[in-house]
C-alpha positions in Angstrom: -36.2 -8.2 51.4 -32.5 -9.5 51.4 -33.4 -12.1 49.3 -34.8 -10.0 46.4 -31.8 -8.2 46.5 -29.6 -10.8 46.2 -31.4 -11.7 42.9 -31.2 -8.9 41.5 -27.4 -8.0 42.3 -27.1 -11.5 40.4 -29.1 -10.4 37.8 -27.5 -7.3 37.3 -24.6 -8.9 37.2 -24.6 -11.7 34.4 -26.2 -8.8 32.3 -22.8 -6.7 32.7 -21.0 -10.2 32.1 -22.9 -10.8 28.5 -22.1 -7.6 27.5 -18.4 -7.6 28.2 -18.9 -10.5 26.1 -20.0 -9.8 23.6 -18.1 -6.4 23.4 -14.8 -8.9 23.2 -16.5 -10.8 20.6 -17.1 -8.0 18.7 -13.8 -7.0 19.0 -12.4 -10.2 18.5 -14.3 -10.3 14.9 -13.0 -6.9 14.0 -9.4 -7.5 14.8 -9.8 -10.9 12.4 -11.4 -8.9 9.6 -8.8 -6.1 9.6 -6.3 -9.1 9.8 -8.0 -10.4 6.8 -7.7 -7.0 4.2 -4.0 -6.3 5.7 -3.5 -10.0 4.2 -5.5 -9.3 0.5 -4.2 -6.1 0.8 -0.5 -7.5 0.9 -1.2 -10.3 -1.4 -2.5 -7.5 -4.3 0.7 -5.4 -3.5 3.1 -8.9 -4.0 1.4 -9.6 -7.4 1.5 -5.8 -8.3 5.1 -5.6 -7.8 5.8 -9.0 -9.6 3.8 -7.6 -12.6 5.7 -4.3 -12.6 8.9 -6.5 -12.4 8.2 -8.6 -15.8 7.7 -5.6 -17.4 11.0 -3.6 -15.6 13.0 -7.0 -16.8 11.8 -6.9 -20.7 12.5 -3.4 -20.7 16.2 -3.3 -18.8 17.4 -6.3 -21.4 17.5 -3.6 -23.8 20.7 -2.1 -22.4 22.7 -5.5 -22.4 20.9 -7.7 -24.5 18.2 -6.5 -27.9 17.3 -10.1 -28.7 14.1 -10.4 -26.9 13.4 -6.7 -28.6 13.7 -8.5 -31.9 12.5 -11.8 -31.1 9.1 -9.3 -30.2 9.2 -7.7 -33.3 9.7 -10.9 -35.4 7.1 -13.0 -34.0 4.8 -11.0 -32.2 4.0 -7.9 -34.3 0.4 -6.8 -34.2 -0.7 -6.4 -37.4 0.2 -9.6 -38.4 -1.0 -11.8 -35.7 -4.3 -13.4 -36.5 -6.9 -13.7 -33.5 -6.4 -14.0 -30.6 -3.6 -12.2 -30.5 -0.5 -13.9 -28.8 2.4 -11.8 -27.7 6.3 -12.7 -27.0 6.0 -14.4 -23.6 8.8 -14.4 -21.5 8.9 -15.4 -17.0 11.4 -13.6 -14.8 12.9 -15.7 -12.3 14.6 -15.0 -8.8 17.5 -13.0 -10.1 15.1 -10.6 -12.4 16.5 -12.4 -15.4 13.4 -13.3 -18.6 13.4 -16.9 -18.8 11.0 -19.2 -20.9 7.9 -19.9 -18.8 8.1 -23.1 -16.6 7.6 -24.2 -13.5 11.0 -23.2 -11.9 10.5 -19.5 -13.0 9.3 -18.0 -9.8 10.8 -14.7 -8.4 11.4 -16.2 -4.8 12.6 -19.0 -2.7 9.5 -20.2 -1.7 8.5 -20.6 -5.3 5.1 -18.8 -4.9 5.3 -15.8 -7.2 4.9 -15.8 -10.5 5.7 -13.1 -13.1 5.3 -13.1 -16.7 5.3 -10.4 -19.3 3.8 -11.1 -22.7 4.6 -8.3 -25.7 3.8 -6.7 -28.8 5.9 -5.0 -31.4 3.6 -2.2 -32.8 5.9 -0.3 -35.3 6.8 3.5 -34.7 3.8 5.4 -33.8 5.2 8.4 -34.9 5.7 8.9 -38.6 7.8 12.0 -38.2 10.6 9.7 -36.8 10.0 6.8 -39.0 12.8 6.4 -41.6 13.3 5.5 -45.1 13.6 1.7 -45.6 12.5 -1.8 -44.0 12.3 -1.2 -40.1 14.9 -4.4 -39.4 18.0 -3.5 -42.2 20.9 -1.7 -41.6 18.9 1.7 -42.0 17.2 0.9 -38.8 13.9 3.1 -37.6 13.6 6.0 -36.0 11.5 4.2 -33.3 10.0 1.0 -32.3 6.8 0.5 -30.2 6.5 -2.4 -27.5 3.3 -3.0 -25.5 4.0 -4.7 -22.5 1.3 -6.9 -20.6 3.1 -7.4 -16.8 1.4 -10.3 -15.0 1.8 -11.0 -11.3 0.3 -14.4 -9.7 0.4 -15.6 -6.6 0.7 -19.5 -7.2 0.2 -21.1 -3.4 -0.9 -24.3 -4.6 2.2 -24.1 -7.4 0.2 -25.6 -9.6 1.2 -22.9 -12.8 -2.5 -22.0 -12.6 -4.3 -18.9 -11.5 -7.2 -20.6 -9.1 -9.9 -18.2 -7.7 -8.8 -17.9 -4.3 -4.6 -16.2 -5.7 -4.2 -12.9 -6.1 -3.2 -12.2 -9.8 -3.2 -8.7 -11.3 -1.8 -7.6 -15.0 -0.4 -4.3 -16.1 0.0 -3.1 -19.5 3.1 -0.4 -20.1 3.9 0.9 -23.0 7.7 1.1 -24.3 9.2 3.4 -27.1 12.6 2.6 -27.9 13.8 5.6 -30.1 17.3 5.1 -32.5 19.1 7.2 -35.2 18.1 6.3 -38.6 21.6 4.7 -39.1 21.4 1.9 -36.1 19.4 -0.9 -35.7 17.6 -1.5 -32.4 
């Protein structure tokens, strides 16, 4: 009868043994998915924040610097581009600052994130605030419209192109710079 016993004890025993098995599996698997979406999840906030920052950059050059306002408005106005419409691209590098797109303008040291913003000049929306005259002589407008398209890519490869396995995201802002009739932007 001792010997049944025995069997079954051993039995019994690499039954508990799978299942503590695969419960650590099982835990093991969850622990690497969770480490999985904190990674996307971190990826899509990295390319959000690198979006946002192309279009913070275009919009802060206003206070020190209105060229890239007018270089928007003199070549990328919306109702005279023809199809497809191309904005006024510009790529922020590491110090924030809009540079022409290449493949040094990256916003960190490793050189992985890309940002970009591409606008449009729209005119004022507003007519009660548009004012008499041409909207770029001395008479100036009363306000100027800028859509902003913010794109953030993350560029592992650093090949300057968004493959399917980056995280990319764009964000489109819109801008009203509002002036007395009697400046210019």
């Amino acid at each position: 009868m001792t010997s049944n016993q025995n069997g079954f004890s051993l039995i019994m025993g690499l039954i508990i043994l799978a299942i503590m098995a695969l419960l650590g599996v099982s835990i093991m698997s969850s622990g690497i998915s969770s480490q999985k979406i904190a990674v996307v999840n971190q990826e899509d906030t990295m390319v959000f924040h690198a979006a946002q920052t192309a279009n913070s950059s275009y919009v802060s050059t206003y206070h020190y610097d209105a060229s890239h306002l007018l270089d928007t408005a003199n070549n990328a106005y919306w109702d005279t581009l023809t199809a497809p419409k191309v904005g006024y691209v510009q790529c922020v590098d590491e110090k924030g600052d809009l540079v022409d797109c290449n493949a040094d303008a990256r916003l960190e040291s490793d050189k992985i994130l890309k940002a970009r913003v591409e606008a449009f000049y729209h005119d004022c929306e507003t007519a009660a605030l548009r004012c008499l005259g041409n909207s770029w002589d001395n008479t100036g407008l009363g306000c100027h419209s800028f859509q902003l398209i913010g794109e953030g890519n993350l560029d592992v490869n650093k090949n300057d192109v968004a493959d399917a396995g980056e995280a990319q995201t764009h964000i489109e802002e819109w801008v009203s710079v509002v002036r007395s009739c009697n400046k210019t932007l």
